[in-house]
C-alpha positions in Angstrom: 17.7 -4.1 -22.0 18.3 -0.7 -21.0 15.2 -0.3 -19.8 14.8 -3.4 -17.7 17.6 -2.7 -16.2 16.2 0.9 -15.1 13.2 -0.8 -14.1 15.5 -3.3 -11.9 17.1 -0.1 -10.5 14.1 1.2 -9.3 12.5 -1.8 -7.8 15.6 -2.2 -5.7 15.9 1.7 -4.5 12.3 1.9 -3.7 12.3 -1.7 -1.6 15.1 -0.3 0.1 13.8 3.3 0.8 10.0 2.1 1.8 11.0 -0.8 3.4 13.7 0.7 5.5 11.5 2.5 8.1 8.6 -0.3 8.7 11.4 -2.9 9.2 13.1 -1.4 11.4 9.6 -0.2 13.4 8.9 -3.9 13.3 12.4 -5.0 14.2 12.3 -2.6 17.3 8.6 -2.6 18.4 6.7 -5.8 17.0 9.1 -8.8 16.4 8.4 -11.0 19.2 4.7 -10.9 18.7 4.4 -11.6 15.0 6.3 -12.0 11.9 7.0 -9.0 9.7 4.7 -10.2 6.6 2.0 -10.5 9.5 2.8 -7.7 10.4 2.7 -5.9 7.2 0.0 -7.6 5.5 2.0 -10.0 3.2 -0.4 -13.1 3.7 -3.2 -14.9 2.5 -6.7 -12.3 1.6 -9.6 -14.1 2.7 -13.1 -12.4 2.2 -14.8 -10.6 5.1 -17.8 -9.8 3.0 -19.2 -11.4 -0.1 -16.6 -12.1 -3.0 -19.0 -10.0 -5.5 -18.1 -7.0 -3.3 -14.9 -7.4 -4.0 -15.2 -8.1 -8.1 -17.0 -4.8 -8.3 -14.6 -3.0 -5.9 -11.7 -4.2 -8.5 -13.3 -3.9 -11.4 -14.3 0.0 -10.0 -11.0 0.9 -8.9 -9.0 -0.6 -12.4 -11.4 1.7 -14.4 -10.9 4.4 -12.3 -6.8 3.6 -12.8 -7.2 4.1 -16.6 -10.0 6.7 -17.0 -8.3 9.3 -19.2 -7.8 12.1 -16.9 -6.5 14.0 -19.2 -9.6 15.1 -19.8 -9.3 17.3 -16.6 -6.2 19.2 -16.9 -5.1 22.4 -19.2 -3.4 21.8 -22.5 -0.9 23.4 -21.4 0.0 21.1 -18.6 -0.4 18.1 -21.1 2.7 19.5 -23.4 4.9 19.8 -20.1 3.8 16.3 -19.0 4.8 14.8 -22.3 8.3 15.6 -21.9 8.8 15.3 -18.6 10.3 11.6 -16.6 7.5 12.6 -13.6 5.4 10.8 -16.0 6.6 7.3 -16.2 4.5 6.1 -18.8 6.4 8.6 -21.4 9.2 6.0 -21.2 7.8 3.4 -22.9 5.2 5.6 -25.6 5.5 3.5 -28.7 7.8 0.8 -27.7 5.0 -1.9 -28.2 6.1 -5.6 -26.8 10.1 -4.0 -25.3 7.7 -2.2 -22.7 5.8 -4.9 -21.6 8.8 -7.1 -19.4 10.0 -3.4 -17.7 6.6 -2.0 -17.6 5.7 -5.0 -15.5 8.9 -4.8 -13.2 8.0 -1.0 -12.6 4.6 -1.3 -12.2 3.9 -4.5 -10.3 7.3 -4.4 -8.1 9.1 -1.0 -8.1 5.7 0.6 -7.6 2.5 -1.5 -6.8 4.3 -4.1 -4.0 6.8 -1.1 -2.8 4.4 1.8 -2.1 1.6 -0.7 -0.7 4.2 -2.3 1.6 4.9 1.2 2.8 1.3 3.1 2.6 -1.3 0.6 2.6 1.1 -2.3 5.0 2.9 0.0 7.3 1.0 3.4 7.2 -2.7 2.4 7.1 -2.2 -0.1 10.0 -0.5 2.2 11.9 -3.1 4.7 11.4 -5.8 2.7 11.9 -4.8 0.8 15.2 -4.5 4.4 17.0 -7.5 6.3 15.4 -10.0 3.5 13.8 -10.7 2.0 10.3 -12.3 5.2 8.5 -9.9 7.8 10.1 -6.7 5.9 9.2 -7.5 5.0 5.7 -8.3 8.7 4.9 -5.4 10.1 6.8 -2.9 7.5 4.5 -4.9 8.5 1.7 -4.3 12.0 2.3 -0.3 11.5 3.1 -0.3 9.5 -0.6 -1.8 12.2 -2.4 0.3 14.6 -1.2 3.3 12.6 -1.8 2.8 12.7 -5.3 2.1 16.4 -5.3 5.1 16.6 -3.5 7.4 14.7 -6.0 5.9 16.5 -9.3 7.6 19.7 -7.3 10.7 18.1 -6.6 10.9 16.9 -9.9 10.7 20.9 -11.1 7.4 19.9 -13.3 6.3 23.7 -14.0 2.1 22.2 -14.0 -0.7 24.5 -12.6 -2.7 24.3 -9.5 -5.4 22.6 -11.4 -3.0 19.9 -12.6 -1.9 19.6 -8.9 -5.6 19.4 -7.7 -5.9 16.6 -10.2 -3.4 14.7 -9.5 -4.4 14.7 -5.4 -7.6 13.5 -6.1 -7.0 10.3 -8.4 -4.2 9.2 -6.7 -5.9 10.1 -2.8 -8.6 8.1 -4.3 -6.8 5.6 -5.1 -5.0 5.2 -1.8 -8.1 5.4 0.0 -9.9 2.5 -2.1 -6.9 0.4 -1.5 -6.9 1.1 2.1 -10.7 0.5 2.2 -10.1 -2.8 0.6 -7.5 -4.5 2.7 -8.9 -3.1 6.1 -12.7 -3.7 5.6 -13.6 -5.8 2.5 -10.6 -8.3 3.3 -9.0 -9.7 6.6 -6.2 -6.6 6.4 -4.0 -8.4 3.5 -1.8 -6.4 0.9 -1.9 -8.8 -1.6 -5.0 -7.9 -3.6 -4.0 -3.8 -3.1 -0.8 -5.0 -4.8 -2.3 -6.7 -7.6 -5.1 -4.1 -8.3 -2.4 -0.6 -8.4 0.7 -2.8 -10.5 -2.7 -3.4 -13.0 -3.7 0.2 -13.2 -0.5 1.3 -13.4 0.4 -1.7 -16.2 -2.4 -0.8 -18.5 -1.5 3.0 -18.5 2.0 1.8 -19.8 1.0 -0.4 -22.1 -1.7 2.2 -23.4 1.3 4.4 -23.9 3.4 1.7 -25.4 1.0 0.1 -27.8 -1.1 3.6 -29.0 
């Protein structure tokens, strides 16, 4: 219960904190033109180009969630990761079936509908309307990479550079395939970037829950 309610915690602080500053662009800029979830790309995907573009595109960017990129990073940084809260997967290792409701909370709400509301809705569009498709998505992708270098600082993680050069490129990666997706492989919806990072994200926790 504990646990859920942390994960609760978080989904409410983070829709608060990333949904703060596009609502209020909208409120002041945008509201008499279109809705907010227009706006922000909470509505219905439809598929731009073929739907086995986008099967492969999914199916690419969930393996490239899970891939063990462990493999990359010093020992070293490995023991410091394993006892740090940076890593939010070390909260439910071994917990089995009591990680799989707060895993879900964190993963599909806290974190896959809050940071795509914020990076890939607010940011990307942004972005993109001023300095086109390609230049946008990179730029976000770039700003989202950083972020999380930014927060394993703040959060006094003592990893190397290589563990910060790591850590920019999946989750840049990432950003940019989910930016790539809604603008150009979809009509500019959320929704399936939503789906696609809470599942990466899920199956990393459950790996750590159920191994």
């Amino acid at each position: 219960m504990e646990l859920v309610l942390d994960s609760v915690s978080k989904l409410l602080s983070n829709l608060v904190l990333l949904s703060a500053i596009p609502f209020l662009w909208w409120m002041i800029g945008y509201r008499k033109k279109e809705t907010f979830f227009k706006w922000i790309g909470l509505y219905k995907p439809s598929v731009v180009e073929n739907w086995w573009i986008v099967l492969i595109f999914g199916i690419v960017h969930i393996f490239f969630s899970i891939f063990d990129w462990t493999l990359l990073m010093p020992s070293s940084d490995l023991a410091i990761l394993e006892q740090s809260d940076v890593y939010a997967a070390n909260a439910y290792t071994g917990l089995a079936w009591a990680a799989v409701l707060p895993a879900f909370i964190e993963n599909f709400l806290a974190n896959g509908l809050c940071e795509e509301l914020f990076f890939r809705g607010f940011l990307t569009k942004r972005l993109v309307s001023r300095i086109g498709v390609i230049n946008g998505v990179v730029a976000q992708a770039v700003v989202f990479g950083l972020l999380h270098n930014l927060l394993c600082l703040a959060g006094g993680v003592g990893v190397s550079f290589s563990y910060h050069a790591v850590l920019f490129m999946i989750t840049g990666t990432s950003g940019f395939m989910l930016g790539l997706l809604n603008e150009k492989i979809l009509n500019g919806s959320i929704i399936p970037g939503i789906v696609l990072h809470g599942l990466g994200n899920f199956i990393v926790s459950m790996r750590a829950a159920f191994l």
